[in-house]
C-alpha positions in Angstrom: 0.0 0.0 0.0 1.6 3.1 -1.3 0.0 6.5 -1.4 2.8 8.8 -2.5 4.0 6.8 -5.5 7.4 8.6 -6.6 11.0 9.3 -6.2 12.5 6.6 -3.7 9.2 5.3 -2.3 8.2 4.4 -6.3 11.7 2.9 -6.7 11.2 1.0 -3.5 7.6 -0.8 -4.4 8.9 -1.0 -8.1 12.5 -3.2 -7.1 10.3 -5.2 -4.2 7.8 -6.0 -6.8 10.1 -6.8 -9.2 12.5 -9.3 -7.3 10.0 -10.5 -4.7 9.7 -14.3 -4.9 5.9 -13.7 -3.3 3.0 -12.4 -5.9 2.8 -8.7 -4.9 0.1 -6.5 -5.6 -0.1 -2.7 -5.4 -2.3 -0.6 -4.5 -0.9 2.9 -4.9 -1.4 6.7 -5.5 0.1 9.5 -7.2 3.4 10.6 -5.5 1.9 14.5 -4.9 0.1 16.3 -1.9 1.9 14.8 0.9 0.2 16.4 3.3 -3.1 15.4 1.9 -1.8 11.7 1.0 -1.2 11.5 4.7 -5.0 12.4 5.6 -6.8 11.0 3.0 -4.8 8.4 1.2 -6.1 5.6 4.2 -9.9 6.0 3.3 -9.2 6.5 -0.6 -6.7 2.8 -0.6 -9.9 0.9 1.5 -12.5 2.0 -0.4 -11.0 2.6 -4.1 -8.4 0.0 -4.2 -9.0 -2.8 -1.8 -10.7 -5.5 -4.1 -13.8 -7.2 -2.4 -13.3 -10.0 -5.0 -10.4 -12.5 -4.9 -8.3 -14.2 -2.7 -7.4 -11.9 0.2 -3.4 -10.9 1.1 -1.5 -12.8 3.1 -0.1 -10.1 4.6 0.0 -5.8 3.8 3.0 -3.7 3.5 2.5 -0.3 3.8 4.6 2.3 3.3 4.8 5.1 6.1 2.8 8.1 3.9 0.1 5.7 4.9 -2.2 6.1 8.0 -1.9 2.5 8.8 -4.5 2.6 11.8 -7.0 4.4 9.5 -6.6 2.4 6.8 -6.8 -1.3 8.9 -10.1 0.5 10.8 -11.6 1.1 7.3 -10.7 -2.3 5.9 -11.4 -4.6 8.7 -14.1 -6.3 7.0 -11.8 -7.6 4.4 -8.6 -7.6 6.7 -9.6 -8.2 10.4 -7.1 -11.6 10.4 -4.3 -10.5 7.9 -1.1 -8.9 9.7 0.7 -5.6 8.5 4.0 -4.1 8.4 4.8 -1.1 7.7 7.7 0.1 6.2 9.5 3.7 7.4 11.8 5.3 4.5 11.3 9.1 6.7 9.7 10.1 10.0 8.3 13.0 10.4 9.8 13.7 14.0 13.2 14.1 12.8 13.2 16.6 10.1 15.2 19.8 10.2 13.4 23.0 10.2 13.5 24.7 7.3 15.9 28.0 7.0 14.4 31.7 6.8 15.0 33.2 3.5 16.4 36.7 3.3 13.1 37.5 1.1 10.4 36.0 3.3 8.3 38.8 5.2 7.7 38.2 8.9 4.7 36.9 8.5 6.1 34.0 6.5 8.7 33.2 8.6 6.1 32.7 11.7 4.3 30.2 9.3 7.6 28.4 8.5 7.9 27.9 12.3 4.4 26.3 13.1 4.9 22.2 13.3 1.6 20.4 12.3 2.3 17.6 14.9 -0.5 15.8 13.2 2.1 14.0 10.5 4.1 12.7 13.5 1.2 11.5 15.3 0.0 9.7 12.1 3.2 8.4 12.2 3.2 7.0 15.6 -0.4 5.8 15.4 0.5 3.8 12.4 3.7 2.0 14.1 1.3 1.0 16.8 -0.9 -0.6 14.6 1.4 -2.4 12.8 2.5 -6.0 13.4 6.2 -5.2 12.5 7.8 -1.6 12.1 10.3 -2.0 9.6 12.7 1.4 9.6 15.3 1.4 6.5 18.4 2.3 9.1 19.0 2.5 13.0 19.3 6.2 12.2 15.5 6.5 11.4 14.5 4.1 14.1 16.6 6.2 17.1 16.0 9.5 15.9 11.8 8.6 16.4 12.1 6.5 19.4 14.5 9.1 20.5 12.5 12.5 19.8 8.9 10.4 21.0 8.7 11.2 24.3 9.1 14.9 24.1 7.0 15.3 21.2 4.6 13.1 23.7 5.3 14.9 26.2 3.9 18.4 24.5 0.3 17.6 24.7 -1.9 18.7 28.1 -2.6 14.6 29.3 -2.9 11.2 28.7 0.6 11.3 27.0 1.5 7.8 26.7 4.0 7.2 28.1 4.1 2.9 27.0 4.3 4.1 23.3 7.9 4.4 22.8 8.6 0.9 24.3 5.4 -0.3 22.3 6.7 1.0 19.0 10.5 -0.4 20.0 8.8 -3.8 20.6 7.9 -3.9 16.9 11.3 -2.5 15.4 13.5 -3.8 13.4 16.2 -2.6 10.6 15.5 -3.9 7.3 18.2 -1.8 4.7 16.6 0.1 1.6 16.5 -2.3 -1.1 18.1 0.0 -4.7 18.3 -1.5 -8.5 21.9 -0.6 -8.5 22.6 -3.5 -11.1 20.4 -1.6 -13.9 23.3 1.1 -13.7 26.4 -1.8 -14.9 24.6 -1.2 -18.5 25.7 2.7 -18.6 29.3 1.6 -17.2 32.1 2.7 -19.9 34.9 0.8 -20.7 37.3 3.3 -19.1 37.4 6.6 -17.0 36.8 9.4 -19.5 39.1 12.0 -20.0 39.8 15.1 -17.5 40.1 16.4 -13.9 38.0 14.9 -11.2 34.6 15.3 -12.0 32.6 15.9 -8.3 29.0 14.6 -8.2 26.0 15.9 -6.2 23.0 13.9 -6.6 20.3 14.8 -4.2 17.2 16.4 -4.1 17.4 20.7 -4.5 16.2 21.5 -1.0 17.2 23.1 1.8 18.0 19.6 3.5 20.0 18.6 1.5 22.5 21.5 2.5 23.7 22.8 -0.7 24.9 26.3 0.6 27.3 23.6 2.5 27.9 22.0 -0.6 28.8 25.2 -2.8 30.6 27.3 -0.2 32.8 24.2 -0.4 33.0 24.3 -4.4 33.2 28.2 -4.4 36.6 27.7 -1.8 38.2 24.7 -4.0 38.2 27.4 -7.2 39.7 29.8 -5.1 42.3 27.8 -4.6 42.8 27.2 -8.5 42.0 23.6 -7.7 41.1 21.9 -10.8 37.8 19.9 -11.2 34.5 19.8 -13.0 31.0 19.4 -11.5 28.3 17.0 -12.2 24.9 18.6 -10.3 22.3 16.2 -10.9 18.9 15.6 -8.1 15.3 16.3 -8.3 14.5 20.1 -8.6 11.4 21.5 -7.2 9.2 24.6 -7.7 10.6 26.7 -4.9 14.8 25.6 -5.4 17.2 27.6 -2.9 18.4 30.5 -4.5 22.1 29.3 -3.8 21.5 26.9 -7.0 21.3 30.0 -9.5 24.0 31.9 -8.1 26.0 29.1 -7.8 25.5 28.0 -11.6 26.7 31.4 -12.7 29.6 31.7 -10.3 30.4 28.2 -11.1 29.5 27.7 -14.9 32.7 27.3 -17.0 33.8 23.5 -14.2 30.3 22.8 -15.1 29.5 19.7 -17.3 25.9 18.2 -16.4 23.5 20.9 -14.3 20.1 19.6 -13.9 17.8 16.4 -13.1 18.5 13.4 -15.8 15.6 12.6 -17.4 15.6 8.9 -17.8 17.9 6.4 -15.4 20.2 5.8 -18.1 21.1 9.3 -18.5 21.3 9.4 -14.9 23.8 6.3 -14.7 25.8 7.5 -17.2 27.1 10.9 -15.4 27.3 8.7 -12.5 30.2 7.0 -14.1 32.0 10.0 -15.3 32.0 11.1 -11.9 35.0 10.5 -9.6 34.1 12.0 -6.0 30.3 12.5 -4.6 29.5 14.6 -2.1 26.6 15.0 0.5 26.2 18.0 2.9 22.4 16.8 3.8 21.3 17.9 7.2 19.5 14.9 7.6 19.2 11.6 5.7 17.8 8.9 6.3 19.5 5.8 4.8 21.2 7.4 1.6 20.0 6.0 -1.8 21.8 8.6 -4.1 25.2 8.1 -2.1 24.9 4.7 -2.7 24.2 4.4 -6.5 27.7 6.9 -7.3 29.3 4.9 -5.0 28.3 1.7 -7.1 29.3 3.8 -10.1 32.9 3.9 -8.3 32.6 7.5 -7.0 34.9 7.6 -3.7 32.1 9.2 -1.3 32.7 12.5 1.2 30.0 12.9 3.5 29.2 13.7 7.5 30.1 11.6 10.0 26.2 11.5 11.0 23.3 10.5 10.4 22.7 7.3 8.1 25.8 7.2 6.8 28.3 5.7 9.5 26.0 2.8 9.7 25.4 2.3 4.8 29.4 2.5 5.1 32.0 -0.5 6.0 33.4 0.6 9.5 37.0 0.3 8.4 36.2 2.8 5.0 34.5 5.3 7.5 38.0 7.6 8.4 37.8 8.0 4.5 34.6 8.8 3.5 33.6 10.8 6.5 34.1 14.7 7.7 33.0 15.9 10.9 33.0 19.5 9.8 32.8 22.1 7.3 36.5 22.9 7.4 37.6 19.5 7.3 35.2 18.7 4.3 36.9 21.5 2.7 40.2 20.1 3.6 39.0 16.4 2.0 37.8 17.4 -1.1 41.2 19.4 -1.6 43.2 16.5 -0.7 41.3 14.1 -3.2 41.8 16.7 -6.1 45.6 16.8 -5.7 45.6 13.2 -5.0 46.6 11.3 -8.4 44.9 8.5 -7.6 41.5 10.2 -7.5 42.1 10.7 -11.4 42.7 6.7 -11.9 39.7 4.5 -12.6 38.1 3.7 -10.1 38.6 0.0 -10.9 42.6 0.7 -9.8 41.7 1.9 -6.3 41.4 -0.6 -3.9 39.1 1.7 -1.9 36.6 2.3 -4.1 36.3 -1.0 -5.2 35.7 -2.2 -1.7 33.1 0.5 -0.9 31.3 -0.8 -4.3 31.6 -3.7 -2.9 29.7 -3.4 0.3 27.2 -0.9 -1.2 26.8 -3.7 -3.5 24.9 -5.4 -0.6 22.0 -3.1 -1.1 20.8 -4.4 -4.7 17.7 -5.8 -4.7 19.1 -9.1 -5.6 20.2 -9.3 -2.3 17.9 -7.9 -0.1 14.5 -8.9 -1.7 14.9 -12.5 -0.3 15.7 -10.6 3.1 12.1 -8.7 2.7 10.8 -12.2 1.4 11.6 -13.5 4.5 10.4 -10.8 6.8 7.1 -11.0 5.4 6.9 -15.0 5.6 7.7 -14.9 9.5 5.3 -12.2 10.0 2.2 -14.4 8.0 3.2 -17.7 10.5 3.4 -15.7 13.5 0.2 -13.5 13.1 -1.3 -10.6 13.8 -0.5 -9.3 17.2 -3.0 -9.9 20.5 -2.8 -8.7 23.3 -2.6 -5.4 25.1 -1.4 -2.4 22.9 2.0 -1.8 25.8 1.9 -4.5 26.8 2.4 -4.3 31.0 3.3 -0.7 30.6 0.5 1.9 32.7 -1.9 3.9 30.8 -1.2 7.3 31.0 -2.9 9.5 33.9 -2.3 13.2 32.4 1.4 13.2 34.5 
């Protein structure tokens, strides 16, 4: 069950389905209006999509735009027996606040500081309905279990305090399954021609941290570093204005600006990259770092987040900064470094950490979800008390 089908949740249901052993069938909506997928998308999946005819499911898998409890509530007729696990790619506890813009009037910058807690309720209410919480890295798990009993503890009474230990009772880590195979059929026979070629290949928004990312570009040309840049990622409507003035100040290193339009386009600058950065402010597991990676890109990144945990332990004193200096300091040192020029194919490193990211292709981890799903249809849906032996709440 997928109501916001695009961009990495799409890719998700799209590998699953199509390297599942099991017979999988969707049930999904277009990947627009969050907000409004995350109200209404329960009621729309029971009643629209939820086939009175047939065999019924073994088991559901939702995804976490989903309001699992509203959608199970609606269905029950059809689904009262059948477990459910729901899958977390984001939670909505955990992400940064966006930053003021210089242009925003005072009234918009109150807006931009109102939370609507109702997404990370939904979120929690749908964890607690689930049979199995499935979270794609420890990162997302902690940083919801973690940030759950203050967001709890906001409300006037009855602030529950057994849900944190209830939803931790269901938890597991069950790593993002990518088609990083499909890329092999972009790969070139050899490096192409040039100086290093830096990649950034995540989403235009303020997240992401790209005024991170370009003060870091804009101090490597001041230095009369050579290198050429490769800005690919999804652009929206509203893109930080630190992507136009960057293009300008930047344009003669760069070779590729823009989304690719098709995934062979996209795998293709991929490979003629040589170094890929991240400066996200929060990530959740790391798809796009993962796929240059695969593409033998040597990865800079924070030591935070997802990525200590997507990364071999003994590669992590490579990959990872702690700081902006010392990301500024890295990226120097790789560009100067002759080895960075070499394909990548000659650098032991990089073929070990496309190697282990290797891990991550669906051929791998389907059978992993496979079996997840198979335990959770022998053992059940869940009975008993919703915490288990932990005390309702009494307004403290």
């Amino acid at each position: 069950m997928e109501p916001y089908e695009t961009g990495s949740h799409a890719a998700w249901l799209h590998g699953f389905a199509a390297h599942s052993g099991h017979e999988i069938q969707r049930a999904t909506m277009p990947g627009r209006f969050w907000k409004w997928r995350m109200h209404g998308g329960a009621l729309t999946l029971a009643r629209r999509q939820l086939s009175d005819e047939g065999p019924r499911p073994d088991v559901v898998l939702a995804g976490d735009m989903l309001d699992l409890a509203a959608f199970l509530a609606l269905s029950r007729s059809r689904l009262a027996d059948v477990p459910a696990a729901l899958y977390m790619h984001e939670n909505q506890l955990a992400y940064p606040e966006p930053p003021a813009e210089d242009a925003w009037s005072d009234s918009r910058r109150r807006r931009a500081k109102r939370v609507d807690e109702h997404y990370g309720f939904t979120n929690l209410s749908s964890c607690l309905a689930a049979d199995a919480v499935w979270w794609n890295s420890a990162f997302n798990r902690d940083s919801f279990l973690t940030a759950l009993p203050g967001f709890l503890g906001q409300f006037p009474d009855f602030r529950e305090p057994g849900a944190p230990d209830a939803v931790a009772a269901r938890s597991s880590v069950l790593p993002l399954g990518i088609d990083l195979r499909v890329l092999d059929a972009a790969r070139p026979k050899a490096r192409p021609p040039g100086p290093v070629r830096i990649v950034w290949n995540h989403r235009w928004e303020h997240d992401k941290g790209p005024e991170v990312f370009f003060r870091a570009m804009h101090a490597l040309a001041a230095r009369d570093l050579d290198f050429e840049l490769i800005i690919l990622g999804e652009q929206f409507v509203r893109e930080p204005a630190v992507f136009a003035a960057a293009r300008e100040a930047l344009g003669p290193r760069i070779v590729q600006w823009g989304y690719a339009q098709s995934r062979g386009d996209y795998a293709r600058w991929l490979w003629r990259g040589d170094v890929v950065v991240s400066t996200a402010r929060h990530e959740f597991f790391g798809a796009a770092l993962c796929e240059a990676i695969y593409c033998g890109c040597m990865p800079v990144a924070p030591w935070r987040l997802s990525y200590p945990e997507i990364l071999p332990d003994a590669l992590l004193e490579a990959c990872l900064v702690r700081d902006e200096s010392s990301l500024h300091e890295r990226l120097a040192s790789l560009l100067s470094a002759p080895d960075t020029r070499l394909d990548w194919s000659l650098d032991p490193t990089r073929v070990a950490l496309r190697d282990a990211v290797a891990s991550y292709d669906w051929a791998m981890m389907a059978p992993r979800y496979d079996d997840a799903l198979r335990a959770l249809v022998e053992r059940g849906p869940r009975s008993g008390p919703l915490y288990g032996d932990a005390l309702a709440d009494a307004g403290t």
